[in-house]
Structures are given as C-alpha cells and as structure tokens.
mmCIF file of the N, C-alpha and C atoms, coordinates in Angstrom:
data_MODEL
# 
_entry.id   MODEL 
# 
loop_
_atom_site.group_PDB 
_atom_site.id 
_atom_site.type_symbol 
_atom_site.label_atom_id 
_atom_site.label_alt_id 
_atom_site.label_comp_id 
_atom_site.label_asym_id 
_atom_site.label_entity_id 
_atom_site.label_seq_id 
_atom_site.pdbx_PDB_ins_code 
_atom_site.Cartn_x 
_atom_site.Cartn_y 
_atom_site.Cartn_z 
_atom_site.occupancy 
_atom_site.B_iso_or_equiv 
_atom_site.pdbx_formal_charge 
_atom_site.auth_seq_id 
_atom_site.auth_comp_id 
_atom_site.auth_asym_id 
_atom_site.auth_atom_id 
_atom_site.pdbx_PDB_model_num 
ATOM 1   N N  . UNK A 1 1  ? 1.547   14.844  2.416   1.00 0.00 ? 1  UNK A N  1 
ATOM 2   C CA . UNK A 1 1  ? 0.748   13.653  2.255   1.00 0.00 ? 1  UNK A CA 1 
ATOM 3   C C  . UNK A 1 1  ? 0.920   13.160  0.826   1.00 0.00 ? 1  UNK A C  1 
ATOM 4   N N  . UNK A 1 2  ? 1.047   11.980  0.694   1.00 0.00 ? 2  UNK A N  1 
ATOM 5   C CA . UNK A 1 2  ? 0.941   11.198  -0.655  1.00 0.00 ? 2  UNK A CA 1 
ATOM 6   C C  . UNK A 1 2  ? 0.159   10.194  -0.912  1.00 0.00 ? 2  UNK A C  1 
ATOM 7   N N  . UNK A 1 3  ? -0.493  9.835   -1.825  1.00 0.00 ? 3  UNK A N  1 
ATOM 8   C CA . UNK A 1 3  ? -1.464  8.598   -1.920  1.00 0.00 ? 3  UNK A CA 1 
ATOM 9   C C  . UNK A 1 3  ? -0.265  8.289   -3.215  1.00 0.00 ? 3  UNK A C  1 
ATOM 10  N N  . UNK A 1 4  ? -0.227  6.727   -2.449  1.00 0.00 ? 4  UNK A N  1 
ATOM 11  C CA . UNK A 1 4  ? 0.087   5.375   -3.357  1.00 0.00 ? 4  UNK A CA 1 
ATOM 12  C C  . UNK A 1 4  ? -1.067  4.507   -3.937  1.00 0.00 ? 4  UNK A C  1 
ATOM 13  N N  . UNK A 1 5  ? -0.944  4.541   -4.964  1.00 0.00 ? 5  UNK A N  1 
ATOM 14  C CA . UNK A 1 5  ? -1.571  3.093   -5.857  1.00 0.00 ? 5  UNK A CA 1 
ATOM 15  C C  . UNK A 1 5  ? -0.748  2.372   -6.196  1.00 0.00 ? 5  UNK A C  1 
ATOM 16  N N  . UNK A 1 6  ? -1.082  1.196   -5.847  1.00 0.00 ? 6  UNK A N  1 
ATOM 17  C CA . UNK A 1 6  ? -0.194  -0.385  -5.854  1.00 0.00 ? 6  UNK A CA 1 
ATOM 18  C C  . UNK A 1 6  ? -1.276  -1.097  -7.009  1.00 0.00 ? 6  UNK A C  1 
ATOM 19  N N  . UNK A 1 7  ? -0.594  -1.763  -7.710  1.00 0.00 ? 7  UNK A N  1 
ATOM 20  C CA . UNK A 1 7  ? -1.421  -2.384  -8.193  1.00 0.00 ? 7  UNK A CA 1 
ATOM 21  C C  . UNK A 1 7  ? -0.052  -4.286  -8.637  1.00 0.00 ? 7  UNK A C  1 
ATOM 22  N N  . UNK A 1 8  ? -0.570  -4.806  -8.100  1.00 0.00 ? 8  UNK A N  1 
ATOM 23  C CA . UNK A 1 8  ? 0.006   -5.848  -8.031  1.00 0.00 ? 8  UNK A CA 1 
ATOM 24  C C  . UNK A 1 8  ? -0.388  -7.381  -8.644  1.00 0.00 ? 8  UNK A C  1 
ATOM 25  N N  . UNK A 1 9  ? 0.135   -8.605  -8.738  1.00 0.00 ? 9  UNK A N  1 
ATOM 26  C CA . UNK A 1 9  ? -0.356  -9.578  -9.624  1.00 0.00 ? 9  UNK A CA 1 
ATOM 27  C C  . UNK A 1 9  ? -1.138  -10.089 -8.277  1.00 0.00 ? 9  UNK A C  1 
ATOM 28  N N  . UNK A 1 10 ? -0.553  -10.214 -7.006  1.00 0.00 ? 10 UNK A N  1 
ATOM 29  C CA . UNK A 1 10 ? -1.539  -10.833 -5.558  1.00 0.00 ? 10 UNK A CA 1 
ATOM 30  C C  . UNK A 1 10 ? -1.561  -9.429  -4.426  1.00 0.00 ? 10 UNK A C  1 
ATOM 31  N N  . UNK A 1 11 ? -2.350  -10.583 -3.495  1.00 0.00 ? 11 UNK A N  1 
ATOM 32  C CA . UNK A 1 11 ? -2.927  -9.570  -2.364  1.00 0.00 ? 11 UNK A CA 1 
ATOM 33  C C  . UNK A 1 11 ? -1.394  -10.200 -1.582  1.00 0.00 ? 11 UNK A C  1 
ATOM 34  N N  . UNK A 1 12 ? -0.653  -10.643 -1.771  1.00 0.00 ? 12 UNK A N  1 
ATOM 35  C CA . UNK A 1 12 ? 0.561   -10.719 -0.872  1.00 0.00 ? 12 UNK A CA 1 
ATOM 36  C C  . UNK A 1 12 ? 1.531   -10.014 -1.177  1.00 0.00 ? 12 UNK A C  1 
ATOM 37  N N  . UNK A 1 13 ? 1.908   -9.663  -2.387  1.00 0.00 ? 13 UNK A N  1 
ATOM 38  C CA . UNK A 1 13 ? 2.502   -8.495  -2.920  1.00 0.00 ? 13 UNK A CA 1 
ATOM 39  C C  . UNK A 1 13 ? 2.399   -7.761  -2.320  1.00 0.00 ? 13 UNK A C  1 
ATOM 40  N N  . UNK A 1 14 ? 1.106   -7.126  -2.798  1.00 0.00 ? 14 UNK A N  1 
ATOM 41  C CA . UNK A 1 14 ? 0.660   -5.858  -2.694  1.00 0.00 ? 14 UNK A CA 1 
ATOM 42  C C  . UNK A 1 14 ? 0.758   -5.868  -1.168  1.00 0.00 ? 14 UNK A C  1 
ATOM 43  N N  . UNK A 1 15 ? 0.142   -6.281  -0.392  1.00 0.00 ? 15 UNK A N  1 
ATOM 44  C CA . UNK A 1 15 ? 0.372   -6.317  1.175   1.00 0.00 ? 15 UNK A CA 1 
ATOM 45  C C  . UNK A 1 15 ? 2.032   -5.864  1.848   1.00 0.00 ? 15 UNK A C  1 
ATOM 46  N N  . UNK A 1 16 ? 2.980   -6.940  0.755   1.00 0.00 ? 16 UNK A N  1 
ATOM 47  C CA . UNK A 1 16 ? 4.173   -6.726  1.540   1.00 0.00 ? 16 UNK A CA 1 
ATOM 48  C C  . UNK A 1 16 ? 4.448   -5.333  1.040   1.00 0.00 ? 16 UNK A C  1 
ATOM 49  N N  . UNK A 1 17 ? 4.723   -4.839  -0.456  1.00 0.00 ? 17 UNK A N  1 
ATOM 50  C CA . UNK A 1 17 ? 4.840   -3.236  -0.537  1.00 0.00 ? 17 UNK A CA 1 
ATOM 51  C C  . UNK A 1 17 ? 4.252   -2.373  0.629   1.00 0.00 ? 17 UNK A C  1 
ATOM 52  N N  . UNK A 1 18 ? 3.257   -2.707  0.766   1.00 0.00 ? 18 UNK A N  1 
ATOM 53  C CA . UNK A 1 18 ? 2.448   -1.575  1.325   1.00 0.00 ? 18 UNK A CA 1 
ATOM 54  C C  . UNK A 1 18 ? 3.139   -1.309  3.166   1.00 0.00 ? 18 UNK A C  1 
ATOM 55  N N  . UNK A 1 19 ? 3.583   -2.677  3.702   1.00 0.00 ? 19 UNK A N  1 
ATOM 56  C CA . UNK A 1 19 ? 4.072   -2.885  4.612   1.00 0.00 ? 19 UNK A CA 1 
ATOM 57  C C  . UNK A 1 19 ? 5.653   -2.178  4.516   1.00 0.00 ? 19 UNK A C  1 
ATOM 58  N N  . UNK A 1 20 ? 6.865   -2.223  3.501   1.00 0.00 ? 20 UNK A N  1 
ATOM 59  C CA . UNK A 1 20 ? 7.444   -1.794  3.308   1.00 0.00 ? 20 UNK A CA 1 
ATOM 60  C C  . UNK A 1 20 ? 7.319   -0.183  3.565   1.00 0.00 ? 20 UNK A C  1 
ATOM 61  N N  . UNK A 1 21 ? 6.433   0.516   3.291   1.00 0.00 ? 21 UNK A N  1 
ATOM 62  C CA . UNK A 1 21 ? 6.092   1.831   3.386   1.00 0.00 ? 21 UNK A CA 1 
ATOM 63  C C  . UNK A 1 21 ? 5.804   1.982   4.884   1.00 0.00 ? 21 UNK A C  1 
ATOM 64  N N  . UNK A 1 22 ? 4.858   1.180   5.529   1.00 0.00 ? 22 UNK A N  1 
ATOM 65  C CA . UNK A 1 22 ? 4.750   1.569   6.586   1.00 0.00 ? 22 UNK A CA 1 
ATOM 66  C C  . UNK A 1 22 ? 5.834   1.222   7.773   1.00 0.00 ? 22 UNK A C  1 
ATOM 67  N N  . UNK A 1 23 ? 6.855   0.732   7.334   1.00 0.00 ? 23 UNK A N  1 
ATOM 68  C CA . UNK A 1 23 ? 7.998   0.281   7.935   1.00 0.00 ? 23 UNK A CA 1 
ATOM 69  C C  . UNK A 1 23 ? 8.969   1.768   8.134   1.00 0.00 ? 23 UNK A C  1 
ATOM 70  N N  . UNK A 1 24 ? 8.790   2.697   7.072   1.00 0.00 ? 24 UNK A N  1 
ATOM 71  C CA . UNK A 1 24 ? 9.448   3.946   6.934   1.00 0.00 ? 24 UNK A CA 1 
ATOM 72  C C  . UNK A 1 24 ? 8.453   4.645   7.344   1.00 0.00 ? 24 UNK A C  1 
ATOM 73  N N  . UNK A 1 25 ? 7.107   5.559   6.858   1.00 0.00 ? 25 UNK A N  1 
ATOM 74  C CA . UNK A 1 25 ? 6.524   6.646   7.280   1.00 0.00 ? 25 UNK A CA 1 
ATOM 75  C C  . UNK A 1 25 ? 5.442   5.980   8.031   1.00 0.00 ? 25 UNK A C  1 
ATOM 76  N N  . UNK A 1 26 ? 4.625   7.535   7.991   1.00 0.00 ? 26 UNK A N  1 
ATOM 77  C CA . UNK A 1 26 ? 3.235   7.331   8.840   1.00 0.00 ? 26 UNK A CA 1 
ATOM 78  C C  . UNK A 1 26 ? 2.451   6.637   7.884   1.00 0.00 ? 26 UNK A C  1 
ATOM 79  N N  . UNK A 1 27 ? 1.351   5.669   7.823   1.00 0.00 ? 27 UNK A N  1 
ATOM 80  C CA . UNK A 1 27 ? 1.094   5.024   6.923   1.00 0.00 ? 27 UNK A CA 1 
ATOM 81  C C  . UNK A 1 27 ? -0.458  4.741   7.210   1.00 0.00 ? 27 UNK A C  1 
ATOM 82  N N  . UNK A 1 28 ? -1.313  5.026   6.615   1.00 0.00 ? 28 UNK A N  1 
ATOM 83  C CA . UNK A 1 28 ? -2.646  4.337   6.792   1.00 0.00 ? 28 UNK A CA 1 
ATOM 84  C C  . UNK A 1 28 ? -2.535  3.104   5.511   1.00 0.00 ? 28 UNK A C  1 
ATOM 85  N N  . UNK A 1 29 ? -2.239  2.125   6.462   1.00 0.00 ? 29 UNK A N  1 
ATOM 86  C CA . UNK A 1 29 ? -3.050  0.799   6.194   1.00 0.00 ? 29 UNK A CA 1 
ATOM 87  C C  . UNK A 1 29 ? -4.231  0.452   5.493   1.00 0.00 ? 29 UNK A C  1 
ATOM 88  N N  . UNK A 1 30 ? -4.412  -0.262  4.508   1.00 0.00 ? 30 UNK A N  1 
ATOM 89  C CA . UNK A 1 30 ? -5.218  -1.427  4.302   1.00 0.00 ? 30 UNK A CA 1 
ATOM 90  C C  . UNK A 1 30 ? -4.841  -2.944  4.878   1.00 0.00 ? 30 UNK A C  1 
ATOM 91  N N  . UNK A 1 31 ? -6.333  -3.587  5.066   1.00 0.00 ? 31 UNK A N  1 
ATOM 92  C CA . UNK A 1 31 ? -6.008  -5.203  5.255   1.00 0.00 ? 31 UNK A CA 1 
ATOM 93  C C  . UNK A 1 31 ? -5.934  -5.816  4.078   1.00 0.00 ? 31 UNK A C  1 
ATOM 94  N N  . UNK A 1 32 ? -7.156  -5.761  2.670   1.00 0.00 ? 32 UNK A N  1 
ATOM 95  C CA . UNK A 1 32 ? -7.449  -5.811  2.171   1.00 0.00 ? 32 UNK A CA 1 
ATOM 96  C C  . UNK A 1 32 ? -7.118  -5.239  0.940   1.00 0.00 ? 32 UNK A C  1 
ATOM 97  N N  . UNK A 1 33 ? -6.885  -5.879  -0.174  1.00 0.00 ? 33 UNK A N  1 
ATOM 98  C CA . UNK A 1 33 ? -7.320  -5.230  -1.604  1.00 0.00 ? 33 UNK A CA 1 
ATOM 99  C C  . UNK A 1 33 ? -8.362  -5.283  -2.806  1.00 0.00 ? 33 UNK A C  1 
ATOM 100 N N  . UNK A 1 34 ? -8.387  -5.029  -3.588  1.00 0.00 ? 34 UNK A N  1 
ATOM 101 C CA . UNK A 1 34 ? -9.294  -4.402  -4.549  1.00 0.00 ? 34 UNK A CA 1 
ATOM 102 C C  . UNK A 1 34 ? -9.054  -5.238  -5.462  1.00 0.00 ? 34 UNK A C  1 
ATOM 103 N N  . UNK A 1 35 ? -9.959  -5.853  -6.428  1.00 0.00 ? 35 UNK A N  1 
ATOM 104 C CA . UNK A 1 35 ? -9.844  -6.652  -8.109  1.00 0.00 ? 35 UNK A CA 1 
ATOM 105 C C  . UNK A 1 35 ? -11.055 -6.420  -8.484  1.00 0.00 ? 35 UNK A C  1 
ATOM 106 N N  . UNK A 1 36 ? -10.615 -5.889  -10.161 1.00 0.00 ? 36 UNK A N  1 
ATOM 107 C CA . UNK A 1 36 ? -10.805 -4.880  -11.280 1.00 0.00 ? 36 UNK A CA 1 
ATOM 108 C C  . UNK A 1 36 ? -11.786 -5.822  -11.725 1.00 0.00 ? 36 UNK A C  1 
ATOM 109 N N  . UNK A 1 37 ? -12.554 -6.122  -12.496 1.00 0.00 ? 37 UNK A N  1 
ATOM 110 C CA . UNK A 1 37 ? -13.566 -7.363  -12.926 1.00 0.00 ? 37 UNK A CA 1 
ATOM 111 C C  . UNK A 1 37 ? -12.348 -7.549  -14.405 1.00 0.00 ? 37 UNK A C  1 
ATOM 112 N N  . UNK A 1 38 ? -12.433 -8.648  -14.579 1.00 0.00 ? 38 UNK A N  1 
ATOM 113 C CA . UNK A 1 38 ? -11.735 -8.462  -15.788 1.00 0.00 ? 38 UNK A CA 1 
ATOM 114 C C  . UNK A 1 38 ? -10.018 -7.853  -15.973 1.00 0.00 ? 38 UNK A C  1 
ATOM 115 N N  . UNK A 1 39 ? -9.910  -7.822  -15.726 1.00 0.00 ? 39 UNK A N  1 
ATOM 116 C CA . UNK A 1 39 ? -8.105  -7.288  -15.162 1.00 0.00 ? 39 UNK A CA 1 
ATOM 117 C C  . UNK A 1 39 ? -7.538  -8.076  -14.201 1.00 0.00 ? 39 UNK A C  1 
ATOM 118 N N  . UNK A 1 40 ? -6.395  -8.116  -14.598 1.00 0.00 ? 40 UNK A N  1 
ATOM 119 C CA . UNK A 1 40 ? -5.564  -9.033  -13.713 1.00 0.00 ? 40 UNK A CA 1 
ATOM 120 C C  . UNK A 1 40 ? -5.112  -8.396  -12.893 1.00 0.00 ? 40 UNK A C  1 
ATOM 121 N N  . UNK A 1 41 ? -4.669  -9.075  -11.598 1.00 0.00 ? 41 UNK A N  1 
ATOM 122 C CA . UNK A 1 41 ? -3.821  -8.502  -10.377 1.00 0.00 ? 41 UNK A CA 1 
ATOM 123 C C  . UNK A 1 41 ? -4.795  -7.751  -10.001 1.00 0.00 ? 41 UNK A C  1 
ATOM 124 N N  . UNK A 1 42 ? -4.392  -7.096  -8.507  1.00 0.00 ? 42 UNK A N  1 
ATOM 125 C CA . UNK A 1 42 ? -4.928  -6.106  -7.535  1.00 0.00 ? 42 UNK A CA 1 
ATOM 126 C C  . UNK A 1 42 ? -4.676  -4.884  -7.298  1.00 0.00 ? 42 UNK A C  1 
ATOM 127 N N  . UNK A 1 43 ? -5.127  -3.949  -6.455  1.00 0.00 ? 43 UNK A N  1 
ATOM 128 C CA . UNK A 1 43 ? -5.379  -2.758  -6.412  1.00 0.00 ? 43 UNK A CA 1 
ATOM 129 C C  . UNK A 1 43 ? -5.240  -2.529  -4.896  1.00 0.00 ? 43 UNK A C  1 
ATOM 130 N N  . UNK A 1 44 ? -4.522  -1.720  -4.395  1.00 0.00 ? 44 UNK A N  1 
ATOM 131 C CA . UNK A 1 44 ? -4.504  -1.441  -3.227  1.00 0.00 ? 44 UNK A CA 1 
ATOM 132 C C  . UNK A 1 44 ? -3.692  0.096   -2.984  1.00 0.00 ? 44 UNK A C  1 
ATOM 133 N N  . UNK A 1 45 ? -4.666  0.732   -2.072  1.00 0.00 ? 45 UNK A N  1 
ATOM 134 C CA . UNK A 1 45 ? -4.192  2.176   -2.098  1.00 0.00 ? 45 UNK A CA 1 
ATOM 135 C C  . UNK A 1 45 ? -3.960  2.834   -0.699  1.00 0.00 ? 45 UNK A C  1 
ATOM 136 N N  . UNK A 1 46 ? -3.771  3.518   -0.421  1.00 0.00 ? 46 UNK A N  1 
ATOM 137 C CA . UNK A 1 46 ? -2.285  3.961   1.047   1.00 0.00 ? 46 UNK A CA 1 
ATOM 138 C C  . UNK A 1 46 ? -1.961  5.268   0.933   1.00 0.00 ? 46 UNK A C  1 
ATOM 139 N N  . UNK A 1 47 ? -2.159  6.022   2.121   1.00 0.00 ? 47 UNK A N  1 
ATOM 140 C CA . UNK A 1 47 ? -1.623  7.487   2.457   1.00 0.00 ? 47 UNK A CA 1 
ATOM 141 C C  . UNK A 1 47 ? -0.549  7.474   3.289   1.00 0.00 ? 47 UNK A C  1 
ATOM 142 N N  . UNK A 1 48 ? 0.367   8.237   2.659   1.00 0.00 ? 48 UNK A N  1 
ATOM 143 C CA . UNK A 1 48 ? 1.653   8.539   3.389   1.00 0.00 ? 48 UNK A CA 1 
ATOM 144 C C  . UNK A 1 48 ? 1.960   9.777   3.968   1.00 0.00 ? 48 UNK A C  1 
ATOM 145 N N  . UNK A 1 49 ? 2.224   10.107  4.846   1.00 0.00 ? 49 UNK A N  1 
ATOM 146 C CA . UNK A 1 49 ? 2.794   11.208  5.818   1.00 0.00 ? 49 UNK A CA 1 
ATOM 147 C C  . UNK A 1 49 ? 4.548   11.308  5.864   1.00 0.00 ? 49 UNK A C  1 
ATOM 148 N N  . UNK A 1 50 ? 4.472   11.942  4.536   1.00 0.00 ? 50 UNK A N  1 
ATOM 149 C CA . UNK A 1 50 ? 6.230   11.856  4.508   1.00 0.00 ? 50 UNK A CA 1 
ATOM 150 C C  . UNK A 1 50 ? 7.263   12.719  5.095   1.00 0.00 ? 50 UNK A C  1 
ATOM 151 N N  . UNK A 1 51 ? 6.428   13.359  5.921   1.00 0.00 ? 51 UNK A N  1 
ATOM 152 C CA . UNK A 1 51 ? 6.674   14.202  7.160   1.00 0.00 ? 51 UNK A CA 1 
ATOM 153 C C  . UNK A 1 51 ? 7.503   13.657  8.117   1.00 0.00 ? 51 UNK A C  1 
ATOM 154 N N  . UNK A 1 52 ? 6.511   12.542  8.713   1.00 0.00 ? 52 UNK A N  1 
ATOM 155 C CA . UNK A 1 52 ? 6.535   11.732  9.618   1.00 0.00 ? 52 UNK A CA 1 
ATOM 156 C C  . UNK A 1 52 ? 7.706   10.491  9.602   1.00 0.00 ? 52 UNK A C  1 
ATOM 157 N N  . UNK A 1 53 ? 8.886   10.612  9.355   1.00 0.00 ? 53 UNK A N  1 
ATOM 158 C CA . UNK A 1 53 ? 9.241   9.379   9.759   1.00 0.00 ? 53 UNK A CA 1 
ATOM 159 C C  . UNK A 1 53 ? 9.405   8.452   11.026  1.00 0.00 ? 53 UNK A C  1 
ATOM 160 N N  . UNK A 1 54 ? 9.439   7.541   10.984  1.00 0.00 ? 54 UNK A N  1 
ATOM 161 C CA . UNK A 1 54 ? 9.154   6.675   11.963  1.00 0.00 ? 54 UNK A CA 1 
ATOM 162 C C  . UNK A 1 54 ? 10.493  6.639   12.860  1.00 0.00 ? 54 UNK A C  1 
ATOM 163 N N  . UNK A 1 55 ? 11.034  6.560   13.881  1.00 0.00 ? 55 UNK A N  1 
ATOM 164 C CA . UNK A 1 55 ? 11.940  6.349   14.670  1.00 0.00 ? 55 UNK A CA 1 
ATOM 165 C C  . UNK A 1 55 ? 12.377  4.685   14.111  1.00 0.00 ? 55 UNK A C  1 
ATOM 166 N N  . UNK A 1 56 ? 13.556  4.767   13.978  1.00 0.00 ? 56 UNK A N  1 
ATOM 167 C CA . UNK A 1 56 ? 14.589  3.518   14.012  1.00 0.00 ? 56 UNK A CA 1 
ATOM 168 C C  . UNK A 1 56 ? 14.231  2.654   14.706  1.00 0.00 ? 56 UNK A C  1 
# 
C-alpha cells in the first residue's frame, strides 16, 4: 500500500494525476480536493495497492 499526496495549482490537475494512477493500480479515489487557507493550489490524497495491477 502507498499513500500519494498530490498537491497541485487546480482540482483538474490534481484529478487528472490521480486518474492516471488509477488507470494502472488499485486506487481509492477522491472526487474532490482539499485548499490550504492561504496557500495556493490543492491537496488531494489516494491509496495505492501496488500489488494490484489492473488488467490491460
């Protein structure tokens, strides 16, 4: 298992990375991300099962 932190300038970024990952492993999803008060860009975080790859 791995946890990713994304932290990105948008929630479309960060969305497509996160999609990228789940395109390869097992992936728990977010819809949604996270903003810092005061900090720029977003936050979005994701467990990977790098066990698991996904069939072709």
């Amino acid at each position: 298992m791995v946890v990713v932190d994304v932290a990105a300038a948008d929630d479309a970024t960060a969305l497509a990375f996160q999609q990228l990952l789940a395109d390869r492993w097992a992936t728990s999803t977010e819809e949604r991300t996270t903003h810092d008060v005061g900090q720029p860009g977003v936050r979005l975080r994701c467990y990977l099962d790098v066990r698991q790859p996904l069939d072709s």
